[in-house]
N, C-alpha and C positions, 0 to 999 in steps of 0.2 A: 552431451553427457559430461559432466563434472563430477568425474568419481572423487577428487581430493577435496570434493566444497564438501558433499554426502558424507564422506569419511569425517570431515571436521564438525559437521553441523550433529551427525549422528552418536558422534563419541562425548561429546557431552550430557548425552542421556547413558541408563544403567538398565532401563526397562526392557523387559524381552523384545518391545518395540523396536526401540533403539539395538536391540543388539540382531534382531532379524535383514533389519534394513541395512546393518556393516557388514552383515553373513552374506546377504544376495548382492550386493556388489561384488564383493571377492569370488561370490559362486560362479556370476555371471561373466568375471575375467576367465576362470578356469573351465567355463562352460565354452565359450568363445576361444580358446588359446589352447587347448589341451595338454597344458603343461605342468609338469610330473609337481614342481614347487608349487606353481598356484594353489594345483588343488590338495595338495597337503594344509597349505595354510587356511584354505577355504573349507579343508573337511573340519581343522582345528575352530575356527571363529564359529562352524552351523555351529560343532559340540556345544559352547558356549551358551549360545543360542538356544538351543534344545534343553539345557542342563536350568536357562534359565528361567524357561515356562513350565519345566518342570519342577520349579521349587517357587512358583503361584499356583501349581496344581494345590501341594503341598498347605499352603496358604490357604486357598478355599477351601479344603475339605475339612480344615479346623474353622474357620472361619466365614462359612461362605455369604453369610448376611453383608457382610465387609466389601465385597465384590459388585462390578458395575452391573447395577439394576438395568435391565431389558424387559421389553413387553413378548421379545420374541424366542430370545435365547434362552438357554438357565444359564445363571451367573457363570461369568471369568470364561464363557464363549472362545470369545478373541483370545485368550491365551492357550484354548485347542486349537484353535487352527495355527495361531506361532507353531505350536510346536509341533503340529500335522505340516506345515511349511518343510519347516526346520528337517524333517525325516525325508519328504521330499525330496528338498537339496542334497541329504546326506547319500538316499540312494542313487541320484544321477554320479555325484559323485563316485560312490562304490565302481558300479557300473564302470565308470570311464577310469577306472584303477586298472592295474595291468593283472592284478589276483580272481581270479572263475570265486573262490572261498568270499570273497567282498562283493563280488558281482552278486552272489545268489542273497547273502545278506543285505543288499540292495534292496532285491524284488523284495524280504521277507518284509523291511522296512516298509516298504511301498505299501504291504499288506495293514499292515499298523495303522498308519495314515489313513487306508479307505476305514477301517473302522471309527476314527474319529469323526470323518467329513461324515462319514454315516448317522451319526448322533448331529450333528449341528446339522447338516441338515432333515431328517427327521425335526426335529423340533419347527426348523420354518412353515418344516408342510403342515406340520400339524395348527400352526395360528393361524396360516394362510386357508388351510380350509375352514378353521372356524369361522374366518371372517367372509368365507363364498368367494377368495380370490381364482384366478384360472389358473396363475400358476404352481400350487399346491398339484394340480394334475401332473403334472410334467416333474415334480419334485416327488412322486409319490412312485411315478415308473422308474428315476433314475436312481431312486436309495436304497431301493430293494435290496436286502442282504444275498435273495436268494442266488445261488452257483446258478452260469447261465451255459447250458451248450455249447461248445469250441462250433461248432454248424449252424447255429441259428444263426438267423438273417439278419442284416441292418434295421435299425426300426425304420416300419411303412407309417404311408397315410390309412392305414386300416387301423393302425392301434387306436386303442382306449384309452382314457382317465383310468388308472390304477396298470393299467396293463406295463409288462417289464417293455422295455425300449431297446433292449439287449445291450444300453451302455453297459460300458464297466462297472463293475462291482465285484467287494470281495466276496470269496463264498465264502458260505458259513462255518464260524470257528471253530474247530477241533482240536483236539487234543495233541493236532502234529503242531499246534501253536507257540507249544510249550518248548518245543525240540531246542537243546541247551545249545545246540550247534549256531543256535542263529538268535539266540536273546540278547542283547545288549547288555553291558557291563555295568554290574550293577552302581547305585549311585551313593552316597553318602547318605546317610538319613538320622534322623533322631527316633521319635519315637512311632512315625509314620509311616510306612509302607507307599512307596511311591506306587499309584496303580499303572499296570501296562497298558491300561487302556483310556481312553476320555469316557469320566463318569457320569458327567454333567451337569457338573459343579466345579468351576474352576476361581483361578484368586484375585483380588481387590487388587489395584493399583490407583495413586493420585496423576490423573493423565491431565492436569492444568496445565503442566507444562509442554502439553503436545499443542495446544493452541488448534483441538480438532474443531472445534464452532467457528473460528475464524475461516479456515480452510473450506470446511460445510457450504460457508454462505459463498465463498470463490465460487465451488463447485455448481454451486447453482446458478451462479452467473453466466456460467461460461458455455455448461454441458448443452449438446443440441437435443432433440425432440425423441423421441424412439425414433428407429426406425423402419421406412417403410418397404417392403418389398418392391410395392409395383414402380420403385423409383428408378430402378434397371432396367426399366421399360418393359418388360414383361408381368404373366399376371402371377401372383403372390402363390407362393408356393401353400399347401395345405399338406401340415404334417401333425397335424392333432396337436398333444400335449408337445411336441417336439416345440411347434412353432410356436409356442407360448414362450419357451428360453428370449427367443428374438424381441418380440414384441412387448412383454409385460417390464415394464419399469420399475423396479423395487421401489424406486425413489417415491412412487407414489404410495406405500406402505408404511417408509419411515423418514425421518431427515438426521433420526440419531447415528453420530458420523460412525460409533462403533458397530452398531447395527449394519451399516453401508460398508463397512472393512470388512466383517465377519461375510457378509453375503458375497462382495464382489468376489475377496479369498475363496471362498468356496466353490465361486462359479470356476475360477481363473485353475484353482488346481485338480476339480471334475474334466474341464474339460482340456486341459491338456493331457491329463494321464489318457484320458479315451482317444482322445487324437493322434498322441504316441503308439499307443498299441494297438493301434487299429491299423497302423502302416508298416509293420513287423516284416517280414517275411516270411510265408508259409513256416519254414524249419524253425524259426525261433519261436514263432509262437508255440509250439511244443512245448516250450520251457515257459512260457508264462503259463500257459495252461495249466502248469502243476499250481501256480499259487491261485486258479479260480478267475483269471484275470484276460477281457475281452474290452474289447474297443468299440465305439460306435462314432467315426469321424463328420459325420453330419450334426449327432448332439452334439460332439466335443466343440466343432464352430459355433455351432448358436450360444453354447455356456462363454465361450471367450468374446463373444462378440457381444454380450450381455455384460460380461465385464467391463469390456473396452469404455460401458459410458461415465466409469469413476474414473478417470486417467487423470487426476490429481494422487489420487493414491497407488502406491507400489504394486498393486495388483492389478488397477488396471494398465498403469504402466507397462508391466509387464504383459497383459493379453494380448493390448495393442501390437508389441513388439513382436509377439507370439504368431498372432495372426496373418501379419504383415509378410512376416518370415517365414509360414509355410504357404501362405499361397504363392508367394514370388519365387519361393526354393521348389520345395517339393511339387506340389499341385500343380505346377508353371511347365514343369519338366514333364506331367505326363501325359500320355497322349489317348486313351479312351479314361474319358471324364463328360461328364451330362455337363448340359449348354450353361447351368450357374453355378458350376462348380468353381468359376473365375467372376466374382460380382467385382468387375473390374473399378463400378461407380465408384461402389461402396468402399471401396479398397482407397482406392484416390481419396477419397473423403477424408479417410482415419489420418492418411499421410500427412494430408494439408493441416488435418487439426496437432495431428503429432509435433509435425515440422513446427507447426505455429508456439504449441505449449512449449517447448521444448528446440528451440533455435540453435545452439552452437550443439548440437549431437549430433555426432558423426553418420548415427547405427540408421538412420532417416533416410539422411543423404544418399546413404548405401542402398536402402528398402527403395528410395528413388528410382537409384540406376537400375537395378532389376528390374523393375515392371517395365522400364523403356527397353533394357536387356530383351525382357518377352515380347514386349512388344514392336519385337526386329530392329530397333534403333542401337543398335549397338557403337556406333560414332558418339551417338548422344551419350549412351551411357558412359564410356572411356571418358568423352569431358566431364562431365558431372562429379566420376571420381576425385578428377582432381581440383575440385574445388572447395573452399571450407575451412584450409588448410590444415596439417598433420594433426590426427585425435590426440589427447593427453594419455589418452588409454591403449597401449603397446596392440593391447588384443585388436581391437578396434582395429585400430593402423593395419594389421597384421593381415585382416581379414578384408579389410578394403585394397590393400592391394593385391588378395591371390584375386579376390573379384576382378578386379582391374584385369589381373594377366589370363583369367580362363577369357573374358571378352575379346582380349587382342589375340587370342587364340581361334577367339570363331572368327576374327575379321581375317584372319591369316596374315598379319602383321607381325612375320616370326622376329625380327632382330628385335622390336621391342617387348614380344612377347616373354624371347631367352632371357633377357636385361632384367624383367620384372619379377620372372620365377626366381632369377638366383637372387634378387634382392630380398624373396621371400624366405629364402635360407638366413639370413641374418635376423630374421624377424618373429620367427615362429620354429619351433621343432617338432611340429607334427609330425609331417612326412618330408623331410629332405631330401631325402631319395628321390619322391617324386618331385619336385624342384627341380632337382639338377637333370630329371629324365624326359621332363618336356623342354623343357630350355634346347639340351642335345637334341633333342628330339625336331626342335624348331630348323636347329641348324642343321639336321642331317638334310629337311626341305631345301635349306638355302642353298646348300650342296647339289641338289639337283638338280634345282630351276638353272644357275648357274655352271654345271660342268659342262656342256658342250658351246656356250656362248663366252664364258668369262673363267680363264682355268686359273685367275688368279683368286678370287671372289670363293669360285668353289674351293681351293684349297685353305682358303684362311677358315671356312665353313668348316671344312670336312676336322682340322686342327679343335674347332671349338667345338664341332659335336665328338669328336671322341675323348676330348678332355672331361666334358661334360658328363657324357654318358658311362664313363669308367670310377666318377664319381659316385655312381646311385649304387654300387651293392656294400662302401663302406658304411653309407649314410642310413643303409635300410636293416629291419632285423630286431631294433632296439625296442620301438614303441611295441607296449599290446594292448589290447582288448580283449576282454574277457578271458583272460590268459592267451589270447591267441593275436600271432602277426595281422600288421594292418593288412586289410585286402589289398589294397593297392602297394603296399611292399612285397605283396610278395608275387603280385602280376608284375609291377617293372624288372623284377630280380629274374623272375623268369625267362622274361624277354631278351635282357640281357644276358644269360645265357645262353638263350637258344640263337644270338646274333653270331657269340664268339665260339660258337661249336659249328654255325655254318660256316664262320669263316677261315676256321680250322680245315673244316672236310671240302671247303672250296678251293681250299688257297688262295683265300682272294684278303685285302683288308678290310677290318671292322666294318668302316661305314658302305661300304660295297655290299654285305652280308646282311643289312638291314630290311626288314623285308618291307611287306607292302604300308604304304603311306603312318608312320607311328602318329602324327599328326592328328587325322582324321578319327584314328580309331581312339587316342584320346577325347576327342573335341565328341564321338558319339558317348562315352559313359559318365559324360558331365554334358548331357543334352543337348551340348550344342546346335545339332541341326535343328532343335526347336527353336533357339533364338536365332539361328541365320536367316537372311535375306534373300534371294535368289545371287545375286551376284557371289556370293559367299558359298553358297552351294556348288554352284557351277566351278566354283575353284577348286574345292574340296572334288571332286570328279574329276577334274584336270588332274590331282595330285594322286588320284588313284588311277588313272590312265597309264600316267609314267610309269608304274610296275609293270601294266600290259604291254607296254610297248616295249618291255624288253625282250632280246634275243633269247634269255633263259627263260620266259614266261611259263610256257607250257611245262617244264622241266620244274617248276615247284611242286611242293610239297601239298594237300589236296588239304591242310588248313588253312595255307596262307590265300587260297584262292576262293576259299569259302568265307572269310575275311573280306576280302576286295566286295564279294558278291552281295552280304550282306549292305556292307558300308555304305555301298552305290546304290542298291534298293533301296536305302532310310533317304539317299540323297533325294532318288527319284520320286518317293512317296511325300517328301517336305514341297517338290518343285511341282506336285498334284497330279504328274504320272502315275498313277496308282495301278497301272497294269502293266508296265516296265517294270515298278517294284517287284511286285509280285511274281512277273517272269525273272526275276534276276531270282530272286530268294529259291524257287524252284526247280533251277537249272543249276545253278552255284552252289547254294546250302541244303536245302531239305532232300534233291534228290542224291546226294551222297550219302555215303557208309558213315555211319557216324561212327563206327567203330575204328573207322580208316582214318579218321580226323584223328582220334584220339588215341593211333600207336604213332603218328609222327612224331620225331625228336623232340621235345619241350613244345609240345601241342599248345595249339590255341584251341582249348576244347569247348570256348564258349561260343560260338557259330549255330550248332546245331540249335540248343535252345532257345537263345536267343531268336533264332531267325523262325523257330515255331509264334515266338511273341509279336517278331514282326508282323507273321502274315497274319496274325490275330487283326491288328493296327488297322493292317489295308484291308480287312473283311469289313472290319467297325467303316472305315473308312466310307466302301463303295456301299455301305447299307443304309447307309443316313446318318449315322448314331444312333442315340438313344430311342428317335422315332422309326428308327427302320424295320425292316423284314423278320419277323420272329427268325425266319429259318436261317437267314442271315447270318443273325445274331448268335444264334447256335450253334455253327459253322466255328463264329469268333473265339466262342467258349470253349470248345473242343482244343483249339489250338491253344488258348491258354491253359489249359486242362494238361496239358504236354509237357508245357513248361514247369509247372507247379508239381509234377511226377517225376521229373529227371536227377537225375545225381545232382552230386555238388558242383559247380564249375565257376571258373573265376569269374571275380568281379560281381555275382550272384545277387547279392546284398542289393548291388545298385539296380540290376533287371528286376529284383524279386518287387520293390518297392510300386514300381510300374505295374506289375502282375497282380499286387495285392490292389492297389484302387483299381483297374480294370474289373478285376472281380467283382469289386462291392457294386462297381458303375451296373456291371450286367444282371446283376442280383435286384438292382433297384427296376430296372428294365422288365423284371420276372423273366431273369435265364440263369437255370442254374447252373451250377458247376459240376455236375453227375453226367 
């Protein structure tokens, strides 16, 4: 990635083109970096942007003969979806502002948006059925205006042509649309009325100098075939109008490049918005559900994977990137998901063609090391990081090495692991707290392996974990979200509390009062055990051993051993014991007072729920999966059904994400959640 070539080559154009493609770079710094200046700057350039496809709305509605002629669109198209983009950005941004009042102005924004992408597309469906194409079906279930049930189901292979698919969509517009609270500030105007909405008629631009027919014919050179399912070796999924997204090739409809912009755009920002909010967690979807807004994560892949085949243009660009990024992040990490939820082929595929289009970008290299990440090579992936040499782009850099330090984290490689968190401090100001709290955290390990063999080793240890770890409650506190502290500031700040009040009522020193393995119980809420190897497990259980093995063991407090019990069950269940899990989680976690967990001093009160999610895992586990035992299966859902019921508790966000695709997995299954 060469953001300063893009910045140089793009600022020579004035076009809302040109100014879309300087906004999504800077977005994408302050999307990747979550830093308070980026995205100031980054919310200034979308405005820009958005201010400037809204004065070629302007333009065509006085002029709209003027405007580029389509067989598919109505004129100046491409300048709705700019600035359906452009609103987009503005709402992730909102969102990641530290104001709830900019957060909810986000979603309103969001709202705006689906009503444009609702008219452009609307109109494809409408030429695509006149011409008896298939994909008009699948365009006709996903633009439906109509409000869809917070309870309905993900779309099946039962649907129909016309029938809703339960993606996302807005509901239908009311009169709460108008609410002054959340309109945008009005703009300059002459004798026009800028409309709030896309009418379907937008403005002329001279695009000779985009040089899109040169590009077009690249595109055609380069792009591979549709593609096929049964290439994964398996037989091809049957999901009605769904599997039309995958399969049907716009390219065979049009070669006009604006036409190929306008549709890819439309796939690329349908199906992430359904892909986003379809992985919510229970409680927040509440709050989407006021703006009408549900998710259907199986559309949302087939629209970006549909997009993925223009990767000459910024759209598909980015699906590519999109995609890549939550199967290797999210979807990688969880653990009841149906057997193609990871098209591992198909995945490699994109990479190799990415890698290829696209040679000195770093964000590949990175997409790289993850799937070796998943797929337990984690030696592989640490090399891989550092190869390529440093990105020009700070975020980039930033993010490739917290990557780097969570993986030396699951190999248990703490002195390098401490080295590379705190060089994430100088790098990024997300969460420097947490920085500085697995680093200490590494070295409280080194401390231990080391005190009864080498009392010099443990003391240089026990110096840098408490230097370390006395660092995280300055550093934490600052950042918010959604007006509210990061999750993770405000778990390590607890912990660190509840360290130096045991070691208060112990009289014992800091690192003596730390309790069972902090290590491990990081390495499980950044899914570690999924990416480890047996050897790496079996360490990880050594390092929860050494708690048990102390003289005060029984003398804990009935969280921290609910903790241990957990841990070792996720161990046990990665190492395919799946009935030692199970006995650990029922003897240690579930058969305790959860109320007992949760009046101890600065509780760890995420045990109990959690470890109802576990023994979901090992129910899914010993049932087959997807093909197993109804009653089985029903067993799994109950226990999920617990989790998705219980209060708030820490860290939640990250279990809930696991809880919500388990859901949808068993819904696809026909198991409800009742």
């Amino acid at each position: 990635m060469d953001v300063e070539k893009a910045e140089a080559e793009l600022a020579k154009g004035t076009s809302p083109f040109h100014k879309l493609g300087r906004a999504t770079a800077l977005f994408l710094q302050a999307a990747l970096g979550f830093e308070k200046t980026i995205m100031e700057q980054a919310a200034t350039r979308i405005a820009e942007a958005e201010e400037a496809a809204s004065e070629h709305q302007r333009r065509a509605i006085r002029d709209p003969a003027s405007a580029h002629q389509s067989n598919i669109y109505p004129s100046g198209s491409e300048y709705a979806l700019c600035h359906a983009e452009t609103q987009l950005m503005s709402a992730v941004v909102a969102v990641l502002n530290e104001s709830l009042t900019e957060s909810l102005k986000g979603f309103y924004k969001l709202k705006k948006a689906f009503n444009t992408l609702h008219e452009i597309s609307e109109a494809e469906r409408s030429y695509l059925a006149s011409r008896g194409e298939g994909w008009s079906s699948f365009q006709s279930s996903l633009a439906s205006p109509a409000s869809h049930d917070n309870g309905a189901a993900a779309s099946s292979s039962s649907e129909t042509p016309g029938q809703s698919s339960g993606v996302l969509t807005p509901g239908t517009p009311s009169k709460d649309d108008a609410d002054l609270d959340f309109v945008d500030a009005e703009e300059a105007r002459q004798s026009t009325r800028t409309p709030g909405e896309y009418q379907g008629h937008l403005a002329p631009l001279d695009l000779a100098s985009l040089k899109l027919d040169e590009a077009d014919e690249k595109l055609k050179e380069t792009e591979p075939p549709a593609y096929n399912p049964s290439a994964e070796g398996g037989k091809a999924a049957t999901n009605g109008p769904v599997e039309e997204a995958d399969s049907f090739d716009f390219r065979t409809v049009t070669s006009d490049p604006i036409d190929l912009f306008i549709h890819s755009g439309t796939c690329l920002c349908y199906g992430l918005l359904q892909l986003l909010l379809s992985m919510v967690p229970p409680a927040f979807g509440k709050l989407l559900s006021l703006f009408s807004f549900r998710g259907d994560r199986e559309t949302g892949f087939r629209m970006l994977w549909s997009a993925t085949r223009f990767k000459h243009n910024i759209n598909g660009g980015f699906a590519g990137l999109i995609t890549l990024g939550f199967h290797n992040g999210a979807i990688a990490f969880c653990d009841i998901i149906t057997k193609d939820a990871m098209p591992v082929t198909r995945l490699r595929g994109l990479l190799g063609e990415m890698r290829e289009l696209y040679p000195q970008s770093r964000l590949w290299l990175l997409e790289e090391a993850r799937m070796l990440a998943a797929d337990h090579k984690l030696e592989k992936a640490v090399e891989i990081m550092g190869q390529g040499g440093k990105s020009p782009l700070k975020q980039v850099e930033a993010l490739r090495t917290f990557e780097k330090a969570l993986n030396l984290m699951y190999l248990h490689r703490y002195e390098e692991c401490a080295e590379t968190f705190v060089a994430c401090v100088g790098m990024n100001n997300w969460s420097p707290g947490l920085y500085y709290y697995i680093a200490g955290a590494c070295h409280v390990e080194l401390y231990r392996i080391h005190k009864d063999t080498d009392p010099a080793k443990a003391k240089e240890s026990a110096a840098k974990a408490d230097k370390y770890l006395h660092e995280v409650t300055s550093h934490t506190g600052k950042k918010r979200f959604m007006a509210r502290q990061l999750p993770f500031d405000v778990f390590v700040n607890r912990k660190i509390g509840k360290w130096q009040h045991r070691a208060q009522t112990r009289n014992t020193s800091f690192i003596e009062a730390v309790g069972v393995s902090p290590i491990v119980e990081m390495s499980y809420f950044w899914s570690g055990p999924r990416r480890m190897g047996e050897k790496q497990l079996l360490k990880s259980i050594d390092r929860l051993d050494w708690s048990e093995a102390q003289s005060n063991w029984q003398a804990e407090p009935a969280d921290e051993k609910a903790v241990l019990a957990l841990l070792k069950a996720t161990c046990f269940r990665f190492l395919g014991r799946v009935s030692d899990a199970k006995q650990s989680l029922m003897d240690g976690v579930l058969a305790q007072d959860a109320a007992q967990i949760k009046a101890c001093d600065h509780a760890d009160n995420w045990p109990p729920p959690v470890g109802h999610y576990e023994m979901a895992v090992c129910l899914w586990d010993e049932a087959g999966g997807q093909d197993g035992d109804k009653q089985a299966l029903e067993k799994c859902s109950q226990e999920l059904l617990k989790v998705e019921r219980w209060e708030s508790f820490d860290l939640e966000a990250r279990v809930g994400l696991k809880v919500a695709t388990a859901r949808q997995t068993l819904q696809k299954c026909g198991v409800s959640g009742l």
